[in-house]
C-alpha positions, 0 to 999 in steps of 0.5 A: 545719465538717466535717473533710473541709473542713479539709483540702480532702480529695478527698471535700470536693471530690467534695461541692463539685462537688454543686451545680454538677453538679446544674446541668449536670445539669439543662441536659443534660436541658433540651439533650436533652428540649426540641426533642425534646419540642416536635417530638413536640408538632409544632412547627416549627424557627422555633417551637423556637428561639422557645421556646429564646431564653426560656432567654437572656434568663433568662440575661442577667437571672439570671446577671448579677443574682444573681451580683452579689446572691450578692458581697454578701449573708449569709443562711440561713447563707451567701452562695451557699447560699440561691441554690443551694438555692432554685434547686436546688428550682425546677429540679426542679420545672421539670424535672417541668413540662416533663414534663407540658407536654402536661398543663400545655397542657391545663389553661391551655386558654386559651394556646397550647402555644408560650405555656405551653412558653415560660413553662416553659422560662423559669421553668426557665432564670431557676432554673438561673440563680439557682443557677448561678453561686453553685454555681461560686463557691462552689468559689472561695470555700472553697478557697485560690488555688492548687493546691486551687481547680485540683483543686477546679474539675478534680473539679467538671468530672469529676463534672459531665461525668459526670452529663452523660454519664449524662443522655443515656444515660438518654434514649438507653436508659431513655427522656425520662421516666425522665429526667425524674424521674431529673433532678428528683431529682438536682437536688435532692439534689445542691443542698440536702444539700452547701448544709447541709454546705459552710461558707462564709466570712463575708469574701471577700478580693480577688485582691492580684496583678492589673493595675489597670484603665483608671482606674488604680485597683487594682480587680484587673481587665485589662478590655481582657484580659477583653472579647476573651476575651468577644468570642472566646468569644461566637462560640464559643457561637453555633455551639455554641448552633446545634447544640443547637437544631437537631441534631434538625432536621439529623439528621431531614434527613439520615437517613430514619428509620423510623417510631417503635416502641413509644414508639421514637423514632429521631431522639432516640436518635441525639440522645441518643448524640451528645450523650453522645459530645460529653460524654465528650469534653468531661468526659475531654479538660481532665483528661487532655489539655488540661492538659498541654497547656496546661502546655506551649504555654499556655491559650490556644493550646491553646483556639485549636487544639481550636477551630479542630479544633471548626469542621472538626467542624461542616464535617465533619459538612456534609459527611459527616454522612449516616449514624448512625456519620459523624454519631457520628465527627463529633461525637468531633471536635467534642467536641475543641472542646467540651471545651476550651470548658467548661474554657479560657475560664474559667480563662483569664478568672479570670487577670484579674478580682478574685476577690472580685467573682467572682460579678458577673464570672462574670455578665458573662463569661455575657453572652458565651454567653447573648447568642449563645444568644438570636440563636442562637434566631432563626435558626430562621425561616431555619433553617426555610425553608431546604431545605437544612438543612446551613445549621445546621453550615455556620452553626456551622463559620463561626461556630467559625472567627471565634472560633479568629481572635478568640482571637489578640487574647487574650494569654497568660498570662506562664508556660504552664507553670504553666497549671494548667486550673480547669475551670468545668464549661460555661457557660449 
């Protein structure tokens, strides 16, 4: 064992955000490359949000799947780290797939272009599903309940926001190839050297402090606690998903760009500087804001506000999204939501699970947002023959409003004040 994590130093807890990082990294490049990518390839609203639900029903395979797999077996040394790496390895191989779709197309001359992205985007999402809950596991598995697991999941939250940030940057200014390699480098790095260097415990220990279930049997878990937290965080992810899909449709219909220069493309600049202000939002709000919120009004109050803020977003955005700037504007405001988003929800959900069954709880609570990404993905047919394609955010801003209501029937935690936020760094 190293010595930074005998004492859970901050560099120990800078490395244990690595593998995480390495996977949000990865779905920040697959959120601004692959609508993108297939609209250069001239395929419509409907065929993109075909293309897109191979990533949910990954998820809903995956996540589910190897997180409870990840609960219980012991191999390569560690219980996360053979799924961190094997996943890490295939992601950026996927990664460097999509870049080469065009290639790839032409050489399984055979299918068509809809078929060979579906099976890539698949191929990428079941191998970011196969690392990602063993990457934000771990994190619980080698740090103590308590004030170090917060600082854990904070720090992987920070340098994960970061690296989202920096992802659309890079398209945004060195251009999607660059991204591309960039990100298949990173992925790996980040995956296999902190799975070599992070030691983990051979014996988990359940959660001693929970409620016992509706059997009455002390299994650690609050089910009617955990379900409305699913409920209310699946309409969040409905909206949320909608906007990834098809803000490249929305922006092309509500700013008439130019015609591409040199390789420059307008629409995905304006999509790449979105997106990275939706981030810095996201990654900078938990750490310095909705903490000490939190530790005031608690959890779920908090969550229930940046949502409802989130939802005025995506009206705002209807209505006044008709320049680069408001469309920037906007998306700060959504950023609100986001950034209680890939923070709230899991560390009010792990109040009322077993820890020791943190992996197949994790893969449940993924239902949650992968469910609403696969329905999301079928709403491109409508998407598409709708004329107006303000249909997109008024869908979002409907869909965040419900979840604001939902968010009522989730109780609070009995202390706010010690409503400590352990950041999970976003969903899939």
């Amino acid at each position: 064992m190293l010595n930074i994590q005998k004492y859970f130093t901050t560099s120990f807890l800078a490395l244990l955000s690595l593998p995480a990082t390495a996977m949000g990294f990865a779905l920040s490049i697959q959120i601004s490359t692959l609508s993108w990518k297939l609209d250069k390839l001239n395929l419509d609203a409907e065929q993109m949000g075909i293309v897109w639900s191979a990533g949910p029903i990954a998820g809903i395979i995956g996540q589910l799947l190897f997180g409870v797999i990840s609960d219980k077996v012991w191999f390569w040394g560690g219980r996360r780290r053979p799924f961190i790496i094997i996943g890490g390895v295939l992601t950026a191989l996927m990664i460097l797939a999509l870049a080469n779709l065009e290639g790839i197309n032409s050489f399984f001359d055979m299918f068509s272009l809809v078929f060979v992205a579906i099976v890539i985007a698949l191929v990428l999402d079941l191998s970011i599903n196969i690392s990602f809950n063993p990457t934000r596991s771990v994190i619980s598995d080698v740090t103590p309940e308590g004030e170090v697991r917060t600082k854990g999941y904070t720090w992987m939250q920070f340098v994960s926001g970061f690296f989202g940030v920096l992802a659309y940057f890079i398209g945004a200014v060195l251009g999607k190839t660059f991204l591309f390699y960039t990100g298949a480098v990173v992925v790996l790095v980040f995956t296999i050297l902190p799975a070599f260097l992070i030691e983990e415990p051979r014996e988990l220990s359940p959660s001693v402090d929970r409620k016992r279930d509706v059997l009455g049997k002390n299994f650690g878990t609050n089910w009617r606690q955990f379900s409305a937290i699913c409920l209310a965080h699946s309409f969040t992810w409905l909206g949320v998903q909608t906007m990834f899909v098809y803000f490249l449709t929305f922006v092309k219909f509500k700013i008439d760009f130019p015609v591409s220069v040199e390789g420059i493309d307008p629409a995905g600049k304006v999509l790449d500087y979105a997106f990275m202000i939706l981030n810095v939002i996201g990654f900078l709000l938990p750490v310095f804001v909705l903490s000490h919120l939190a530790k005031k009004i608690g959890r779920v109050k908090t969550h229930l506000i940046c949502i409802a803020i989130m939802s005025l977003g995506y009206f705002g955005m209807v209505k006044f999204g008709n320049s680069e700037a408001m469309i920037y504007a906007m998306m700060a405001v959504v950023g609100i939501g986001w950034g209680a988003t890939v923070s709230l929800p899991f560390a009010i959900m792990s109040e009322s699970i077993d820890q020791s069954r943190m992996g197949f709880f994790m893969g449940v609570f993924n239902l949650s947002v992968v469910i609403p990404q696969l329905i999301s993905s079928k709403l491109g047919g409508f998407i598409q023959e709708s004329a107006n394609k303000d249909i997109i955010f008024m869908i979002s801003g409907v869909c965040l409003a419900i979840s604001a209501v939902l968010w009522l029937l989730v109780k609070e935690s009995a202390n706010p004040s010690s409503s400590e936020i352990p950041v999970s760094g976003g969903g899939h």
